[in-house]
Structure formats: structure tokens, C-alpha cells
N, C-alpha and C positions, 0 to 999 in steps of 0.2 A: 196659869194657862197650861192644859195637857193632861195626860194623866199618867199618874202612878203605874209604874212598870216592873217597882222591888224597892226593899227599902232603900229612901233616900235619894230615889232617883225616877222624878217626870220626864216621859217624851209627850210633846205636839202631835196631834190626830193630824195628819196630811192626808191629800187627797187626788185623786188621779183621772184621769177622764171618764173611766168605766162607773164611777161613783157620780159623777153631778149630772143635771139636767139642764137644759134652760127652759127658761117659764115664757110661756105666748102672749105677745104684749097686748094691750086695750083696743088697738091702732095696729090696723095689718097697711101694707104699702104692699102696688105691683116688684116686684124682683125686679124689672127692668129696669124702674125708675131708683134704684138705691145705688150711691155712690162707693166700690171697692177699694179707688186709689190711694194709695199712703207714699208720705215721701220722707226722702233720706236728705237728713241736711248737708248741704257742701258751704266752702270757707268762699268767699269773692262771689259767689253767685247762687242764684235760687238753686231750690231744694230741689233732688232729683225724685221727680215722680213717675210711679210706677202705678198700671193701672189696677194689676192682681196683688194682692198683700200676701204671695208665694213665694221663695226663694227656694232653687235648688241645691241641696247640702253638697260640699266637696269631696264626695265619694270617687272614686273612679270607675263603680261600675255604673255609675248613671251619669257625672256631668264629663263630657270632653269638646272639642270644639264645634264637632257640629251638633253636638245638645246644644251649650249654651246661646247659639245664634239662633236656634228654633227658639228656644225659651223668651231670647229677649222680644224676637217679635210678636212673639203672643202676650206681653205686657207684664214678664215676671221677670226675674232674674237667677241664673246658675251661679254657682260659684267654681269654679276650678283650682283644684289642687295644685299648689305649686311644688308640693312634696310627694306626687304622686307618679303612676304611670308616665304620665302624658311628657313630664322633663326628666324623664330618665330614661327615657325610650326615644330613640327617631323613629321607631316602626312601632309603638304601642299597639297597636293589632292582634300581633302574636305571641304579645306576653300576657294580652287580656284574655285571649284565647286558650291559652295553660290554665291560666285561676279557673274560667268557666268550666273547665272539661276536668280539672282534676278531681280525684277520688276525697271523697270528705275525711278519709284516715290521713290523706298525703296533703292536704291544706293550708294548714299554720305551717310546717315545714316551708311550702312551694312560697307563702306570701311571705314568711323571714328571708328567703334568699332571695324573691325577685324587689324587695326595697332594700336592698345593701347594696342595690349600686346608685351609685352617686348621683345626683340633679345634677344637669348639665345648664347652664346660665344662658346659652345662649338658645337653649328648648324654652326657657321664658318667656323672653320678647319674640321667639318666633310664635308659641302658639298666641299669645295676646295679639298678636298681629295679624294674626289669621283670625280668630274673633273678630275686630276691630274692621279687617276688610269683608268680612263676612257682615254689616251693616250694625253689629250688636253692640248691646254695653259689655264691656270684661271685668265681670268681677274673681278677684285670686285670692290664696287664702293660704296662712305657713303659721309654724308654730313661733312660740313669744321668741325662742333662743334667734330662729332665722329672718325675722319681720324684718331687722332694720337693712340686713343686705337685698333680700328678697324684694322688699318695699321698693328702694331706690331703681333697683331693676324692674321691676311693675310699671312705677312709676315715669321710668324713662320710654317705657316700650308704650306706655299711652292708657295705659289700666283706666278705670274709672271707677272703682273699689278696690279696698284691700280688709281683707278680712285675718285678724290676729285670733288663731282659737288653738285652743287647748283642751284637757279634759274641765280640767279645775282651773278660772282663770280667778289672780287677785293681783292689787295696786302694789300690797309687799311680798314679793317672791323673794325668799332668803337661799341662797347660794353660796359655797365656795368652791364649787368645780367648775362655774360659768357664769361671766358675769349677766345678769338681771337685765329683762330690757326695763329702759325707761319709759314706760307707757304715755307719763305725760309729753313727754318730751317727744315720742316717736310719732302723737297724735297734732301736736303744736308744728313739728316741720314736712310734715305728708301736706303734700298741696289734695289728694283725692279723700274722701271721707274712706274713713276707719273705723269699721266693724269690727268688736270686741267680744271674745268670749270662751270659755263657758262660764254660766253663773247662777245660781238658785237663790242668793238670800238677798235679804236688804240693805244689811249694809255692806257688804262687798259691793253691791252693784252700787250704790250712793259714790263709794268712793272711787270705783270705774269711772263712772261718769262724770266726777270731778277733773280726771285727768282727761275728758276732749272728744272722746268718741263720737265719732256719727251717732252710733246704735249699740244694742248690746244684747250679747245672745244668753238666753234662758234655757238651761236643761244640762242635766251631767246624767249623765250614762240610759237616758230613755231610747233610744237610737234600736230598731230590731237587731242591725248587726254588732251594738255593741256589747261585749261583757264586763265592762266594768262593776257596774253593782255585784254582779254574780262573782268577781275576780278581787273588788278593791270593799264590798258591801258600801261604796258611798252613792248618793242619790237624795233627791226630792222628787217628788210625785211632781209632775208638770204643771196640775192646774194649782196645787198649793204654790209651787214656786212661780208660777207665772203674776200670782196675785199678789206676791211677798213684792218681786221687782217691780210689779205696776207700780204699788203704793212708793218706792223707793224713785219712781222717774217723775210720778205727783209732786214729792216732796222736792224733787231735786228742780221741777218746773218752778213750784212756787219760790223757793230759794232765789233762783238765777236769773226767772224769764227763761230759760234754754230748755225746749224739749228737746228729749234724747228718746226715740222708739226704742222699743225692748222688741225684740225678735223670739219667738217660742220656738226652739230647736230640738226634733225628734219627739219621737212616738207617738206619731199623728199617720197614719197609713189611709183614714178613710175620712169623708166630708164633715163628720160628725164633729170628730175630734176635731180639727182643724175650725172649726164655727166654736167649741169648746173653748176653745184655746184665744181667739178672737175674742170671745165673750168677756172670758176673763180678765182682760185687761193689754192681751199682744195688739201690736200694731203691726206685726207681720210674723208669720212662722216660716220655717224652714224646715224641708221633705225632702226623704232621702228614699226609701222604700215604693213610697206610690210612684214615683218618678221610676225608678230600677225597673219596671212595667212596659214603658215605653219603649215603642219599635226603634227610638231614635237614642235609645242608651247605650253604651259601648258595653256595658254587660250582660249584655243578650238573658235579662232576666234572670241574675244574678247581682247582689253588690254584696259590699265589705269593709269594714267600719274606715274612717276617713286617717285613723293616725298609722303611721307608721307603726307595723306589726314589732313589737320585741322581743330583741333576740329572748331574754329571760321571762319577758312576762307578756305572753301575745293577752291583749284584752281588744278582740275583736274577733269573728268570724264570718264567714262567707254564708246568707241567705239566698235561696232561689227563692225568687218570684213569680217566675216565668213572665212572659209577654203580654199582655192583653188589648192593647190599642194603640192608635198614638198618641204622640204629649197632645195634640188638641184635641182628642178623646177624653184626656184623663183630665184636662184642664175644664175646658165646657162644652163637653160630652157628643154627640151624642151617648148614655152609657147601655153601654151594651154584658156589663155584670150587675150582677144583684145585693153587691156585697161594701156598698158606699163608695169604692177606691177609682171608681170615673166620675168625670166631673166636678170637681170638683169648687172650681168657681160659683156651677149653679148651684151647688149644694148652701154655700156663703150667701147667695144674693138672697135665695129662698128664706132661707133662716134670717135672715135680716130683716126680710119683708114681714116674717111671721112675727116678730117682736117689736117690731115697727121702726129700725134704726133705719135714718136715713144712709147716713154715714158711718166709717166706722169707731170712729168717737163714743157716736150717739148707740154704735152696737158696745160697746165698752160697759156700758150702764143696765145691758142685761140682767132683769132678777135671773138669779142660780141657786138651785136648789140641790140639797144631799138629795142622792135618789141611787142605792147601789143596785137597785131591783130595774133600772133602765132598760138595760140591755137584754134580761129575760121574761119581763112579765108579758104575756101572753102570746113567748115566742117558743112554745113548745115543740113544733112540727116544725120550723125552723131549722131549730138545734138540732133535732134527730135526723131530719133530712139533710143538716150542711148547707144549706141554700142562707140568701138573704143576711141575717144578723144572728143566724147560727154559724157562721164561717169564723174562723180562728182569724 
């Protein structure tokens, strides 16, 4: 499998959203009647269902507390940074407000010194708490080193996720400057389900999912704001890795009986990709950029990759978006651009109905075709005009 690159050494042809299609099923269904809901499983009780298969990424220029309560009533869910802004700030306002307004030469600078100061613990359970009274689900999110102190505090303030991400996530992390979280063991004593991630291949995710997770997040460095590939050159094409971990949460069903959802994280900006990404085997993705859009984002159309900028090696920067509607514009529409990035629920139910999935199971089983001529053939006036599906 793959081909020849120089002597003695094959790569794998992978593949990216701008390459596939999906094919129009025999059986078209109304949009209205097709089922979106997917659910997260929890430990003592039914599975938490959700009616949009949308998550919003832990940015802080798009989720804070009053995103995440809009979000959840509109049937998705946010994630909030717990190593971000929002607990290292009592007035996050006005430090969100520097990142927006600063000059793109003074940026990596401004974002290394405004995360060098410390989370405050008890910016935590307040902002969960303000979610939580604000009628939403709270979902938060910290890297593998801070999960287990972060969790317990999540957890005590009434969280109902916790999301463990990193760039690269794996079961064996080797260390000798810090000890290694226990991932089985962190996912065995969290009473709230446990989102896990990053991850592109099969068997890393096989054995993620051996250790307990709720779910588990697909994708290393697609994200607009991040630069990892450009910085670290590592990466999988989203719909290749999307389809490597499907077959790996098949396998791990038929094994156990336990499904475990895989999650498609980043490089989804417009309806297309995100039905793309659907097709291929996710049972929910997570959107960072289409969301940065919304009038209800704290980065007034701007965001900026979710990890902690480095002092030595920033791999992320600051996108403007600009504005264009709000999250229930951009969610199911009415859309008022021409460029797929509103509405994007309707864009899922349509594309469902045109292949004829009732469910998204039954969208799972989409035929998909190479097709890398998708996005231009007979989009010439398009492209030259900037309009429609000649928009960058």
C-alpha cells in the first residue's frame, strides 16, 4: 500500500476534504424528516444527547461563557478553555481586547506574555458556574500534564464534560521531567464523560479507547489558526484520518460491545466539509473558525489556536474572520453569505436527505468518491469574482 517516494521508501496517498465528493443516494428523504442527534455516553446513566453533531473548539476567541450557554440551547455544545483567557483573567474583556486590536508584527509577542500568567482555581468553578446557572451543559478542556487537578476541580464545580486535548495525544507518553497522566485511570475515576484527544491513526486511537474515554478527537494540526504542520511538519489529511479512526472505533465496537464516538476536530470552516467529515465516518466534529463569526464570540472576529502560545516555539496564530451573523445564523441559518460558512445544520440535514441517511449512522455509509476537480469545475466566474465557492 502507497507509493514510492525514493529508494526504499513508500508513503500512503491521503486525502483531504478539497479531494472527495459524496455520491446522491437512489432514495432522496425531506431534510426535515432526517435525524442529526448523536450522543455522548456517561458512566450510571443514559447517554447525553445532543441534537446538532457540532461542538465548539476551546478557542478563546470564540467560546466563553456567554457563547457556551447560547450554544447549548441551540442543541450543540462549546468547550471552554480552562487554560485560557477566561481563568486567568477576572476581567477577560480587556485582554481579549489587546489580542483583537494588536498589530500582526506585535502578536506571538502580546499572546506569549498575556498566557504567562497563571490560572486562577478559583476562575474555574466560577466560570462553570456561571454556565451551569446560565441553564447550559459545561463542557472544559486542559492539557494531559493539568487534567487530573483541573478535572477534580471541573468536576466539583458541576462540569458535565471534560475534555483532555493536546496536539498529539497517545496511551504511552514517555517522560522524565513530568510525571505522565494515567489516562486509564483518569477516565475509570472522572464520574463526568471524558473527551480525549488529538489523534489521526488506528491504532493509537484503538488503544485511547481501551483506556475509557467517552469519545475521542480526530485531527493534529488542521485547525486555520494553527501552525503546527507548517512549524512541527506533522499532520494527516482529516478525511484520511477521519476514516483510519472510524474503522478503529468498528473494531473496538465489535471487540467490546462499547461504542466510543470519534469526534472530527478542525479544518471544517464551511457546510460542505463538515457533511464531508460526517460521511466519512465522524459522529460529531468540532469548529473553531465558523463559530470565531459569530456576533456572540469574545473575539469580535478574530480567534487563535487553543494551546498555550510557547515561549520558544509559538505554533499558533491569530485569524481574523470578521463578523457575519449570529451563532443561530451560522448554525440554521437564515444564510445571508454565499460562501457555505452559515448554516450550517441545514447544509447536514440537506446533504442527508440527498443520500438518503435517515440518521447519522445511516449517513456514515455514504458512497465517497476521489473527486480533486470538486471545488473548481465549472466554477470559473466564481473564482475570478471571489464570490460563492471561489472564496478562500
Amino acid at each position: 500500500m502507497g507509493m514510492w517516494i525514493g529508494r526504499n521508501r513508500k508513503a500512503r496517498v491521503t486525502y483531504g476534504f478539497d479531494e472527495i465528493a459524496l455520491v446522491p443516494g437512489r432514495v432522496t428523504i425531506n431534510p426535515n424528516e432526517v435525524d442529526t442527534t448523536w450522543r455522548l455516553p456517561r458512566k450510571n446513566a443514559g447517554p447525553l444527547e445532543l441534537k446538532i453533531p457540532i461542538l465548539a473548539s476551546a478557542m478563546d476567541g470564540v467560546v466563553d461563557v456567554r457563547f457556551a450557554i447560547a450554544m447549548s440551547k441551540l442543541g450543540g455544545l462549546a468547550v471552554l478553555n480552562l487554560e485560557g483567557v477566561q481563568t486567568r483573567y477576572k476581567n477577560p474583556q480587556k485582554v481579549l481586547q489587546k489580542i483583537v486590536e494588536a498589530d500582526k508584527s506585535e502578536i506571538t509577542g502580546l499572546l506569549q506574555k498575556i498566557y504567562q500568567e497563571p490560572v486562577q482555581e478559583d476562575l474555574i468553578a466560577a466560570r462553570i458556574r456561571q454556565i451551569k446557572d446560565g441553564g447550559a451543559l459545561a463542557a472544559v478542556s486542559s492539557i494531559p500534564q493539568r487534567a487530573a487537578q483541573f478535572g477534580q476541580l471541573a468536576q466539583d464545580a458541576g462540569a458535565d464534560v471534560f475534555v483532555v486535548q493536546s496536539t498529539v495525544s497517545t496511551v504511552r507518553h514517555i517522560s522524565s521531567e513530568y510525571k505522565s497522566l494515567d489516562l486509564e485511570k483518569f477516565c475509570r475515576e472522572m464520574r463526568m464523560p471524558v473527551i480525549v484527544g488529538n489523534t489521526v491513526g488506528y491504532d493509537v486511537t484503538f488503544e485511547i479507547m481501551e483506556c475509557g474515554p467517552a469519545a475521542v478527537l480526530i485531527g493534529v494540526g488542521p485547525g486555520a489558526a494553527c501552525t503546527s504542520r507548517g512549524v512541527l511538519g506533522l499532520g494527516v489529511p482529516q478525511v484520511t484520518a477521519t476514516v483510519d479512526c472510524a474503522a478503529a472505533r468498528d473494531a473496538y465496537f465489535k471487540k467490546t460491545s462499547r461504542y466510543v464516538p470519534i469526534i472530527t476536530d478542525g479544518g471544517m470552516s464551511k457546510g460542505g466539509d463538515v457533511c464531508k467529515a460526517l460521511a466519512c465516518g465522524a459522529d460529531a466534529v468540532m469548529v473553531g473558525s465558523a463559530f470565531a463569526r459569530a456576533q456572540e464570540a469574545p473575539g469580535a472576529g478574530s480567534h487563535w489556536g487553543m494551546a498555550t502560545p510557547h515561549v520558544n516555539l509559538p505554533r499558533g496564530t491569530r485569524i481574523k474572520v470578521g463578523t457575519t451573523g449570529s451563532l443561530k445564523q451560522i448554525l440554521f441559518g437564515p444564510a445571508e453569505v454565499d460562501d457555505g460558512s452559515q448554516n450550517l445544520v441545514g447544509a447536514i440535514t440537506t446533504c442527508m436527505g440527498n443520500v438518503g441517511a435517515r440518521s447519522l449512522a445511516e449517513f456514515q455509509q455514504t458512497e465517497v468518491i476521489i473527486a480533486p476537480s470538486i471545488k473548481t469545475e465549472g466554477k470559473l466566474f466564481q473564482t475570478v469574482q471571489s464570490v460563492g465557492m471561489g472564496t478562500s
